[in-house]
C-alpha positions in Angstrom: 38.4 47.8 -11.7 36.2 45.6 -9.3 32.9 43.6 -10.3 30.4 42.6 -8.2 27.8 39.8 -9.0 24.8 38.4 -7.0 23.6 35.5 -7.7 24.7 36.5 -11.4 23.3 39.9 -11.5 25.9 42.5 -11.6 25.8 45.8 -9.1 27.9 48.8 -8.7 30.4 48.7 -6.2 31.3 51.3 -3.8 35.3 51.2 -4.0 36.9 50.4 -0.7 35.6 46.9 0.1 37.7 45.0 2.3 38.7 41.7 2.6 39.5 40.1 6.1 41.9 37.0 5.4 42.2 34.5 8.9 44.3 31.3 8.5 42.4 29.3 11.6 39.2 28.2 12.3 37.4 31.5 11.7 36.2 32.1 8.4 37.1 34.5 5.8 35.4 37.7 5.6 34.2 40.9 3.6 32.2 44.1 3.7 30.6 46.1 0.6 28.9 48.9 -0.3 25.9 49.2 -2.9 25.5 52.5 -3.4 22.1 54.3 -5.1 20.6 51.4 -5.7 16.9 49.7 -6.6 15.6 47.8 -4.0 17.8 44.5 -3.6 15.8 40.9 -3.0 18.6 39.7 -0.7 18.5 36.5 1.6 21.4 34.9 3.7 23.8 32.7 1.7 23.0 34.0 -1.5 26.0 33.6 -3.7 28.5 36.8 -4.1 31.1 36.8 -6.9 33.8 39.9 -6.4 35.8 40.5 -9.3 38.7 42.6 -8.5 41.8 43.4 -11.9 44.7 42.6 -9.2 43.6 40.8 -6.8 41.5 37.7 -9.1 37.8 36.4 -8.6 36.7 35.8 -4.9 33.5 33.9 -4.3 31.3 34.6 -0.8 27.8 34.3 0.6 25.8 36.8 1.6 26.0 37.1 6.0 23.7 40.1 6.8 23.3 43.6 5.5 21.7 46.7 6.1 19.6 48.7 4.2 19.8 52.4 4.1 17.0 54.6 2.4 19.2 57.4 0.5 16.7 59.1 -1.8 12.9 58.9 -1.6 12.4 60.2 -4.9 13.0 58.2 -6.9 13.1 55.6 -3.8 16.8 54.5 -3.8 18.9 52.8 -1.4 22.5 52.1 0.0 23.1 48.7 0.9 26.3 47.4 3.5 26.6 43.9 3.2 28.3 41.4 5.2 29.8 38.8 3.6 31.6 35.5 5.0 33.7 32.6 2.8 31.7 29.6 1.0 33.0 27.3 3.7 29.8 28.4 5.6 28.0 26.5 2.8 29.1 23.4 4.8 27.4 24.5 7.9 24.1 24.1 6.1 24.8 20.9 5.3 23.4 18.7 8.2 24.4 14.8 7.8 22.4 11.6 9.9 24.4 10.1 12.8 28.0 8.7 12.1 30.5 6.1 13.5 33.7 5.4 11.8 35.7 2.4 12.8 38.2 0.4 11.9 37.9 -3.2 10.8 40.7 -5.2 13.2 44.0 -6.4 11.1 42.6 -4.7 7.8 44.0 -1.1 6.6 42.0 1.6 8.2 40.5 3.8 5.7 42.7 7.3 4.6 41.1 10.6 5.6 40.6 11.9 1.9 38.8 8.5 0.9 36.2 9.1 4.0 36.6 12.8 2.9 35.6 12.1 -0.9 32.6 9.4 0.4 30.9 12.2 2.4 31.2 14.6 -0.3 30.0 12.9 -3.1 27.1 11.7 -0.5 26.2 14.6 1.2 27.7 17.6 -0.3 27.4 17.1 -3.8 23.6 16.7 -3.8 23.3 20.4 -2.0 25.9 22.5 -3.9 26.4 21.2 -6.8 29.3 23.9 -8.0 31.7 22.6 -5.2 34.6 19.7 -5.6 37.6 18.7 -3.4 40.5 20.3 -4.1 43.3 18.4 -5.2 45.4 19.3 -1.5 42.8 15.9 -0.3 44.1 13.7 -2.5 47.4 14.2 -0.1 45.7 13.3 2.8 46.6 9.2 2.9 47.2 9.5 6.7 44.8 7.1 8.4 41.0 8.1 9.3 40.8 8.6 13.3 37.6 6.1 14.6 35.0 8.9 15.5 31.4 9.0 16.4 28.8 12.0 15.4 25.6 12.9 16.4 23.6 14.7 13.5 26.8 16.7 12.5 27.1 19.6 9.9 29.7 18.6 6.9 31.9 21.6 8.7 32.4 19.6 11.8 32.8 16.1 10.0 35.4 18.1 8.1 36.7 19.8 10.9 37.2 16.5 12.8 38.7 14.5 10.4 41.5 17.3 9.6 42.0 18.1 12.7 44.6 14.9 13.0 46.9 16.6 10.3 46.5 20.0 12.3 44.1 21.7 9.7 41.0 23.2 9.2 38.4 22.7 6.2 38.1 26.1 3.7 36.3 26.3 0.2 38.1 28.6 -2.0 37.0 29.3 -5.8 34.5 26.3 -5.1 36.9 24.0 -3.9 37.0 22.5 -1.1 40.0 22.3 0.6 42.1 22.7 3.6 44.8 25.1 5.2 47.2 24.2 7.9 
């Protein structure tokens, strides 16, 4: 049995949705189907929760939909709705200007301590529901020296996990990474 949610509120679910999984830099992706419904109030990133007996809980943000007029009396509605991973989440956050050096003959700062510092300073305060997963406390390799010009938190990310070959994803609000 599948559950959908909406930013709480619970909807039928047309069976079928699908689920597109990509291990690189694209994000995750799925499409559902609201059928018969009320008229939906729905905005880009609102926040999708798709419950599913054998597969677990999957978290999303809304991407675009369409809206299909199915009956017009009583007015109803089918909705198909795009849906991308929470990882887009860090695209919306947009941080100031950046430089990370080195100070010469002390120990250059590890990725997952600059990787906690921008969390807790820029993340945090947007999406509240979001930690680092415990994968970044691995991450002890030195921080490359890197300079950034109004950057989203994806590309920060992006960057600094780039020198261990991997990319940034939020899964079950965590955010982590996948090689």
């Amino acid at each position: 049995m599948t559950k959908l949610k909406i930013n709480g509120i619970e909807y039928p679910l047309a069976d079928g949705f699908l689920i597109n999984k990509k291990y690189n830099e694209e994000l995750d992706s799925a499409t559902i189907t609201i059928p018969f419904s009320d008229k939906l109030n729905l905005s880009p990133f609102d926040f999708v929760e798709i419950t599913d007996s054998r597969f677990g809980t999957e978290y999303f943000v809304v991407d675009t939909w369409v809206e299909t007029t199915v009956s017009f009396n009583p007015l109803k509605y089918n909705y198909d709705i795009n849906l991308v991973s929470e990882t887009i989440k860090l695209q919306k956050v947009v941080m100031p200007n950046l430089t990370i050096t080195h100070p010469i003959r002390k120990t250059a700062k590890a990725i997952k301590t600059k990787l906690e510092e921008y969390a807790r300073t820029y993340i945090y305060p947007q999406f509240n529901e979001l930690e680092l997963d415990e994968t970044i406390y691995d991450l002890i390799q030195d921080c490359p020296e890197e300079e950034f010009n109004r950057p989203t938190a994806f590309e920060v990310f992006n960057t600094l996990l780039g020198k261990v070959n991997s990319v940034v994803s939020i899964k079950n609000h965590k955010i982590g990474y996948i090689r």
